[in-house]
Backbone as CSV, one residue per row, in Angstrom:
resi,resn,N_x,N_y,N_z,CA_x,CA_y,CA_z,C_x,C_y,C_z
1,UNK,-22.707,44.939,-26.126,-23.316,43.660,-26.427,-22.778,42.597,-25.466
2,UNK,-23.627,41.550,-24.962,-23.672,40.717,-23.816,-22.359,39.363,-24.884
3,UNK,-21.479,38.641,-24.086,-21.155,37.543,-24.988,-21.683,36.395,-24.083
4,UNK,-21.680,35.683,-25.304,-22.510,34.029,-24.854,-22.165,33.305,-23.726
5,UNK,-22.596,33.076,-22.896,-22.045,31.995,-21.933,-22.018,30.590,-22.473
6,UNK,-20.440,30.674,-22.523,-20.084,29.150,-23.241,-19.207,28.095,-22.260
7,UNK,-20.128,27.087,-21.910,-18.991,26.486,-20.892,-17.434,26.075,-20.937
8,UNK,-17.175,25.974,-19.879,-15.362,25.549,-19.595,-15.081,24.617,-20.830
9,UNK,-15.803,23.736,-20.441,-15.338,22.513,-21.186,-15.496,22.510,-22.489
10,UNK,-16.161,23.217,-23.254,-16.521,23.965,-24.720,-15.839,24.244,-25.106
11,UNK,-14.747,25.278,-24.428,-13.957,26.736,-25.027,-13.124,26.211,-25.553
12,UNK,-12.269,26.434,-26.622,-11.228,26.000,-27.328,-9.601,26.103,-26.388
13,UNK,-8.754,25.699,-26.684,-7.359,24.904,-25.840,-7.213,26.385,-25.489
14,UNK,-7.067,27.620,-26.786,-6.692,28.949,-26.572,-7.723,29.291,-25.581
15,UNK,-8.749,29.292,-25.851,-9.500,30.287,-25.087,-9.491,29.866,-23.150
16,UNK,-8.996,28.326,-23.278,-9.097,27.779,-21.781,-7.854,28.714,-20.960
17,UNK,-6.914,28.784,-22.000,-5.317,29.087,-21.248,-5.325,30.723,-21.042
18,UNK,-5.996,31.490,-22.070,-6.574,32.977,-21.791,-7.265,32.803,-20.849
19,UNK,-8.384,32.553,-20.264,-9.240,32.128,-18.990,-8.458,31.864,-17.825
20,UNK,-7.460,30.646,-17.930,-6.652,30.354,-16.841,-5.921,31.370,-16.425
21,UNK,-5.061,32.282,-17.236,-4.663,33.310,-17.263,-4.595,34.220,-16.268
22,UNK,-5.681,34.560,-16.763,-6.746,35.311,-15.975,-6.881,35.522,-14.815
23,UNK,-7.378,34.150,-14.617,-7.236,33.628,-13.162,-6.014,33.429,-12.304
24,UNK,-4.710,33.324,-12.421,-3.601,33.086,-11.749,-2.813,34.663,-11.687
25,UNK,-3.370,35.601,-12.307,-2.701,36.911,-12.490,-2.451,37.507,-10.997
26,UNK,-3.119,37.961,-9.886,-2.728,38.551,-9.304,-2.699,37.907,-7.468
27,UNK,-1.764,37.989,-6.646,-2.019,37.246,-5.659,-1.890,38.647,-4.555
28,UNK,-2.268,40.136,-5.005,-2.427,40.912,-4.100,-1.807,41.207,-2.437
29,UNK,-0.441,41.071,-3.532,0.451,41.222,-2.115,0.893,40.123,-1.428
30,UNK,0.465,39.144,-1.356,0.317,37.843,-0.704,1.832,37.224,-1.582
31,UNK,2.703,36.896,-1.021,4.114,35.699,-1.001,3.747,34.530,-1.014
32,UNK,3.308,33.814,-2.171,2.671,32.329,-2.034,4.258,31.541,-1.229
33,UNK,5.537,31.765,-1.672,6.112,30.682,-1.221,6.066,30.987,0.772
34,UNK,5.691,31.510,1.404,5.625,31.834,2.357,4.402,31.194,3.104
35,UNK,3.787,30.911,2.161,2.421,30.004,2.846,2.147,29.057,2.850
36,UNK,3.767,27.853,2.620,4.104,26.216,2.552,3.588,25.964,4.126
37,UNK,3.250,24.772,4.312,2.981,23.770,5.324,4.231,22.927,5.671
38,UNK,4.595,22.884,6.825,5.711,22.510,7.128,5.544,21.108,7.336
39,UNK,6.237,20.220,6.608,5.861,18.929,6.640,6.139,18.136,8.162
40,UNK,5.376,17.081,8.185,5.492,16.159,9.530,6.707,15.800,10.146
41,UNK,7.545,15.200,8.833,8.583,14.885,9.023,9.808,15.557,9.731
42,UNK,9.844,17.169,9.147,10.249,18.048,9.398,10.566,19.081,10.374
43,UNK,9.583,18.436,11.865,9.079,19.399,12.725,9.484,18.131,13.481
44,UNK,10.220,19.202,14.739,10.916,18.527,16.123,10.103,18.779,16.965
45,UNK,10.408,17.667,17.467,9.698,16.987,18.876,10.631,16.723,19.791
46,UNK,10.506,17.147,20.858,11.947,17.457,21.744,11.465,15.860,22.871
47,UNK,12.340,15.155,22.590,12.094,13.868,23.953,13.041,13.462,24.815
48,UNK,12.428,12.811,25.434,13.933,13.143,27.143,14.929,12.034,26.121
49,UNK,16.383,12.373,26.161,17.546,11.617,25.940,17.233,10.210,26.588
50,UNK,16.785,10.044,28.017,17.227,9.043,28.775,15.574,8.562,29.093
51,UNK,14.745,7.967,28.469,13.093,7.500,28.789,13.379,6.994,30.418
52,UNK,12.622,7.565,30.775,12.369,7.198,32.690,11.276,5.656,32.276
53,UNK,11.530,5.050,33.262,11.070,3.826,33.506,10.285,3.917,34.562
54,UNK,8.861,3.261,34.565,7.993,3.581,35.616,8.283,2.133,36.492
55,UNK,8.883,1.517,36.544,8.585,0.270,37.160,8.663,0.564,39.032
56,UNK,7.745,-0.370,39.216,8.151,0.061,41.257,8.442,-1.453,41.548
């Protein structure tokens, strides 16, 4: 027997967090903490010690 299609926003608090569940169960091998973005701040930029001066 088919069950009802009942929307997201319908389903009761239980039935949302069984659903969510669901959904977060498997990441197939994949190391989420390994797939951070290295922030801006964080990342070197190598610049001359001594800025050259263009003046003539």
């Amino acid at each position: 027997m088919m069950t009802k299609f009942i929307p997201y926003e319908k389903l009761s608090k239980k039935e949302r967090r069984k659903l969510d569940a669901v959904k977060r169960l498997g990441w197939n091998g994949v190391d989420p903490s390994t797939k951070t973005i290295p922030g801006k701040k964080n990342v070197h930029v190598r610049r001359p010690k001594h800025p050259v001066s263009y003046e003539v």
